[in-house]
C-alpha positions in Angstrom: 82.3 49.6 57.8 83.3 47.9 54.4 86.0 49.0 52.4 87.0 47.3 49.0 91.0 47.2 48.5 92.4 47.1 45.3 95.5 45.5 45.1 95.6 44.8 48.5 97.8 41.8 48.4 100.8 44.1 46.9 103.4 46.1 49.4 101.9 49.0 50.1 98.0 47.5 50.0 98.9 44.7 51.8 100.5 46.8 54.9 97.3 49.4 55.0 95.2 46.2 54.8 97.2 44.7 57.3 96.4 47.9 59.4 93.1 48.1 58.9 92.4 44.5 60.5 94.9 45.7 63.1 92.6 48.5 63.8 95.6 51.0 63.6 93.5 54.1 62.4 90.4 55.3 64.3 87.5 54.0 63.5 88.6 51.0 62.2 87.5 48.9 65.1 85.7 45.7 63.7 85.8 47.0 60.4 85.9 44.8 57.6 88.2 44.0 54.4 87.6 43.0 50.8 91.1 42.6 48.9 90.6 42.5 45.1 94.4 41.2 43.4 94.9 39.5 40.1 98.1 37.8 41.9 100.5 39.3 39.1 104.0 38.8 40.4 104.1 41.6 42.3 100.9 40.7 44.7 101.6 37.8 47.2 98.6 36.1 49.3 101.6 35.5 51.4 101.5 39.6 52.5 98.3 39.2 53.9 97.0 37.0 57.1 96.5 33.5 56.7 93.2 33.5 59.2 91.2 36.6 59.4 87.6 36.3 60.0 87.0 40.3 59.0 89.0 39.7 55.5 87.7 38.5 52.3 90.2 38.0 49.5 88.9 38.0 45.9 91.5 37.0 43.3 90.5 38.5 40.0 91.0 41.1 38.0 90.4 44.8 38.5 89.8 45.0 34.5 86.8 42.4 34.7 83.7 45.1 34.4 81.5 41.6 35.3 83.4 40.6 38.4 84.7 44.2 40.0 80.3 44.7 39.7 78.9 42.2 41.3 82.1 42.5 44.2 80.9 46.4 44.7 77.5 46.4 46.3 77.7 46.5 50.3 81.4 48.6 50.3 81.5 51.5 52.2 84.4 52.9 50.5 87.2 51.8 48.3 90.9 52.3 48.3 92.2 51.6 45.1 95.9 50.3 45.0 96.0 48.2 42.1 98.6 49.2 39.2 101.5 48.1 37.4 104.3 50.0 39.1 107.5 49.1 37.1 109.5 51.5 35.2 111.9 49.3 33.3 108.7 46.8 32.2 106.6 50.0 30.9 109.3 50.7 29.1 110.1 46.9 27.9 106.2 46.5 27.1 103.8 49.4 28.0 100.0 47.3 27.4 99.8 45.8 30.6 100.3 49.4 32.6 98.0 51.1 30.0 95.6 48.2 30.3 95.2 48.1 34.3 95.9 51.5 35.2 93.6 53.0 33.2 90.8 51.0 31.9 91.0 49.4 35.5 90.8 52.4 36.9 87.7 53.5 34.9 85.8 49.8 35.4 86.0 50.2 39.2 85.1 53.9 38.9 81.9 52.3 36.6 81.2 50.0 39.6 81.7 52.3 42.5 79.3 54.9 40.7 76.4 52.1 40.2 76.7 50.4 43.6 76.2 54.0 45.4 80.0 53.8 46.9 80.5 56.3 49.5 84.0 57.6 49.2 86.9 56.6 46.5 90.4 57.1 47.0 93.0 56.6 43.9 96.3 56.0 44.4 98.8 57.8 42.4 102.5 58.8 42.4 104.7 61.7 42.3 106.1 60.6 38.5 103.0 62.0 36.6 104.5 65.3 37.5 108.0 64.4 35.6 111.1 65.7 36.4 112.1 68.9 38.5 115.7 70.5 39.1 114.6 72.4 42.2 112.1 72.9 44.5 108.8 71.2 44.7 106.0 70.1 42.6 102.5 71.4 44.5 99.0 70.0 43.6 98.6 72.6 41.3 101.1 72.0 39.0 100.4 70.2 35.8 101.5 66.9 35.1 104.3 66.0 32.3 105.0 62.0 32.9 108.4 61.1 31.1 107.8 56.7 31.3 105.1 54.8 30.0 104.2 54.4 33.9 103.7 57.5 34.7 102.3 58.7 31.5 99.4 56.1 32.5 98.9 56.7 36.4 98.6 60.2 34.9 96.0 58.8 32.2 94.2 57.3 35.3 94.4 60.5 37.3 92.5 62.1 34.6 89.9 59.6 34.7 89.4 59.6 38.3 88.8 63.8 38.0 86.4 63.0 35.1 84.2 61.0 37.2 84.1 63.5 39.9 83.3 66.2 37.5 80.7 64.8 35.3 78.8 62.2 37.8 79.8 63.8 41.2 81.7 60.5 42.5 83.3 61.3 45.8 87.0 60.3 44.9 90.4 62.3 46.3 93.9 61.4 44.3 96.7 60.8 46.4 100.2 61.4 45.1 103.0 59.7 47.3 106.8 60.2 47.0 109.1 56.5 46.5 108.0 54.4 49.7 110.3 51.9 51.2 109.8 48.9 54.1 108.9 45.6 54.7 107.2 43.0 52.1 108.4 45.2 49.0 109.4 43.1 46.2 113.2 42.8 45.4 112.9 44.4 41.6 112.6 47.8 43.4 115.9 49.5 44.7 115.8 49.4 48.3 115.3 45.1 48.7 116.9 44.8 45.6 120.3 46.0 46.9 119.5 44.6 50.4 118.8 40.9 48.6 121.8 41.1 47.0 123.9 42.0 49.7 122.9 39.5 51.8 123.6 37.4 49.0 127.0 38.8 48.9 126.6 39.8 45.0 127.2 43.2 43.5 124.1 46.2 43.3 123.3 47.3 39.5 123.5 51.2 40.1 122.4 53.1 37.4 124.4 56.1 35.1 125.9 58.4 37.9 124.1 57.6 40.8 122.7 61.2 41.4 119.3 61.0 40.8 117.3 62.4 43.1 114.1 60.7 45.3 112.1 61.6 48.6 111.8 58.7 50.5 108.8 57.7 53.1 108.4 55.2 54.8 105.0 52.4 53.5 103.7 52.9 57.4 103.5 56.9 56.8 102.3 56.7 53.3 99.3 54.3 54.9 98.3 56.8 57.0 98.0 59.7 55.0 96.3 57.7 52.6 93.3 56.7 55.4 93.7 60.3 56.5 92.6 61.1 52.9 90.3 58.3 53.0 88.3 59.4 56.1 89.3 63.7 55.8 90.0 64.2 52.1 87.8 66.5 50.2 85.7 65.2 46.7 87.7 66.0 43.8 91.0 67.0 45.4 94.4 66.1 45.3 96.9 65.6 48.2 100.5 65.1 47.5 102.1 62.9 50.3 105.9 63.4 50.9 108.8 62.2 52.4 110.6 65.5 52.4 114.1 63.5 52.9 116.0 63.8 49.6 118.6 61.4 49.1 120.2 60.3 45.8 120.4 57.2 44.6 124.6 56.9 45.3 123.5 58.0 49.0 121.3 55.5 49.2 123.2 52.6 48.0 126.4 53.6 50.3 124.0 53.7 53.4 122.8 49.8 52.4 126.6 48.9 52.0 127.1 50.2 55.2 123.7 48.1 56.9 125.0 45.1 55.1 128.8 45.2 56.0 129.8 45.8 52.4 132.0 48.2 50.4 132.2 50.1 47.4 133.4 47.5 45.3 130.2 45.8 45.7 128.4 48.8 43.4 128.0 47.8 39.7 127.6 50.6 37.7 125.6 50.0 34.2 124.0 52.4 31.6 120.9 54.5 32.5 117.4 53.8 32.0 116.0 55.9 28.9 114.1 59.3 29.9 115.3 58.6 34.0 113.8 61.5 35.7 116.7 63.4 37.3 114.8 64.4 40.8 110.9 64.3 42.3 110.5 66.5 45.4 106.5 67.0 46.6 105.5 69.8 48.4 102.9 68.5 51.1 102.1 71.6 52.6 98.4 70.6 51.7 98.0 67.4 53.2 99.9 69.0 56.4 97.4 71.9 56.8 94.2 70.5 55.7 94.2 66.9 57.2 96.7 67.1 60.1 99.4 65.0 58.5 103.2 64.5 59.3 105.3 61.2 58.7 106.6 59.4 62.1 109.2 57.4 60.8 112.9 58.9 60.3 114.5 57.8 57.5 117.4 56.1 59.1 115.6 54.4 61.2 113.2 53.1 58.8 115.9 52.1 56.3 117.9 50.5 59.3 114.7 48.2 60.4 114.1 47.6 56.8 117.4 46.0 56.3 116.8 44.3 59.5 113.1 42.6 58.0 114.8 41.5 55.3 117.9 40.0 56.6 115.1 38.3 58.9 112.5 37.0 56.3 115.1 35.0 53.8 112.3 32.9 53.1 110.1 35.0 51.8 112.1 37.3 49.2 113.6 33.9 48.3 110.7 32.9 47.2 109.6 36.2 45.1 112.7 37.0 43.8 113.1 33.4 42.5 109.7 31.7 42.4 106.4 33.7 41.8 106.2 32.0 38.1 109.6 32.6 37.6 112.0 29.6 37.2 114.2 29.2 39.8 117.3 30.6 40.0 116.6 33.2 36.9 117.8 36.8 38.3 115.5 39.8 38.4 117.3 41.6 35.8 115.4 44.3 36.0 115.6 47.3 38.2 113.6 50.2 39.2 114.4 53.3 41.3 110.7 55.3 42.1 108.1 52.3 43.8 105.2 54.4 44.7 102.3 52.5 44.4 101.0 49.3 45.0 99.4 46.7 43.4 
């Protein structure tokens, strides 16, 4: 088997690729691995193995119709990762997102459809559904993105359900809750606090603290995500949830406590425009249809997280001050919903 990963040198590509060599799901004995990454700053060769006889990495773009055709023929399936995933940027300068999530998303549709591809997934996020004060947002319900993110991840949603519809393209849409865990790049919250903990320097936390995620672990998301992958039906959508709610305040004092700080290490600045007060998924779906449950409790997780980071100095030295940037410039942004790769 050959499957084509978009944005597979990102966090969460790069761990299901990872994974996949590994031969962590069944089936995926011997299989073998294209990864397709422009290399943005988010991506990082350095996520992936050095030596690996079964992987092929491609750097390029997912937008180059010439380059995504000619990579196509002989895949199996694709898993397509790639996106611009940063609140704060869309909402600094919105092209880019608009530009890779959806036109990128339609090229590779293009290119799947005339190489014969099996099987598509598309990897989305919870935000396209907006904001919700209680309960939980079901497949069903209709999408109402509030950030130039999410309005395009919705865009590209939309794209993916044309294909199926009108050329019959076997493609599923998963729809993950905020992920956490090793390799994740330090402008998101979780290794963005933990960086600059272990840094001993303060955590921007923004307006009141009380916004609301469901956290999951990047190990569980994977595996739904081959579960849809190898289960998932043509044309359907499976939301995949943490189903552990914590605010962002919560969050933030449970770092403070992995990194032997305090309070006064919290510095509180002025909200992000249109921040989405809570996401909560239900994944009664994904549970029922495809046999799916996360493994990894929250604490835990978070606690081993902590533990990766205060481990691997080296590398989030190097993204949070290299990567193109010059070093020693701070990350000054900051973003509170990672949910997909790329």
């Amino acid at each position: 088997m050959r499957i084509l990963v978009t944005g597979g040198a990102g966090f969460i590509g790069s761990h299901y690729v990872r994974s996949l060599l590994a031969g962590r799901y069944p089936g995926t004995e011997g299989v073998r691995v294209t990864v397709l990454d422009k290399l943005t700053y988010a991506g990082n060769r350095a996520n992936l193995p050095e030596h690996a006889p079964r992987l092929e990495f491609v750097h390029g773009d997912v937008c180059d119709a010439r380059l995504v055709g000619e990579l196509m023929p002989g895949h199996d399936a694709v898993v397509h990762f790639a996106a611009e995933t940063h609140v704060d940027r869309s909402i600094a300068d919105a092209d880019a997102f608009f530009r890779t999530n959806v036109i990128g998303t339609q090229v590779l549709l293009d290119a799947a459809l005339a190489a014969g591809v099996e099987r598509v997934v598309h990897v989305s996020t919870d935000e396209v559904y907006g904001s919700i004060d209680e309960g939980t947002w079901n497949e069903e319900e209709p999408m109402a993105p509030n950030s130039p993110y999410a309005a395009s991840k919705a865009a590209s949603d939309l794209v993916v359900r044309a294909f199926w519809r009108t050329h019959g393209l076997d493609v599923s849409i998963s729809r993950c809750s905020n992920n956490y865990g090793p390799y994740q790049h330090p402008e998101k919250l979780i290794p963005r606090f933990v960086t600059n903990l272990l840094e001993k320097e303060p955590v921007p936390l923004y307006g009141d603290g009380l916004n609301v995620r469901e956290w999951l672990h990047v190990d569980d998301h994977c595996r739904a995500v081959h579960l849809i992958l190898t289960k998932g039906k043509a044309g359907e959508v499976y939301n995949v949830g943490g189903g552990d709610e914590r605010t962002n305040l919560e969050i933030t004092e449970r770092l403070l406590e992995l990194c032997g700080a305090d309070r006064t290490a919290i510095q509180w600045v002025a909200d992000r425009d249109g921040h989405d007060r809570r996401y909560a998924l239900d994944g009664t779906k994904i549970r029922e249809e495809l046999g799916y449950e996360p493994e990894i409790p929250f604490e835990r997780g978070l606690a081993d997280t902590v533990a990766w980071y205060r481990e691997n100095v080296d590398w989030w030295k190097a993204v949070k001050y290299g990567g193109g940037r010059n070093r020693g410039e701070r990350i000054a942004a900051f973003e509170t919903s990672p949910t997909a790769g790329g």
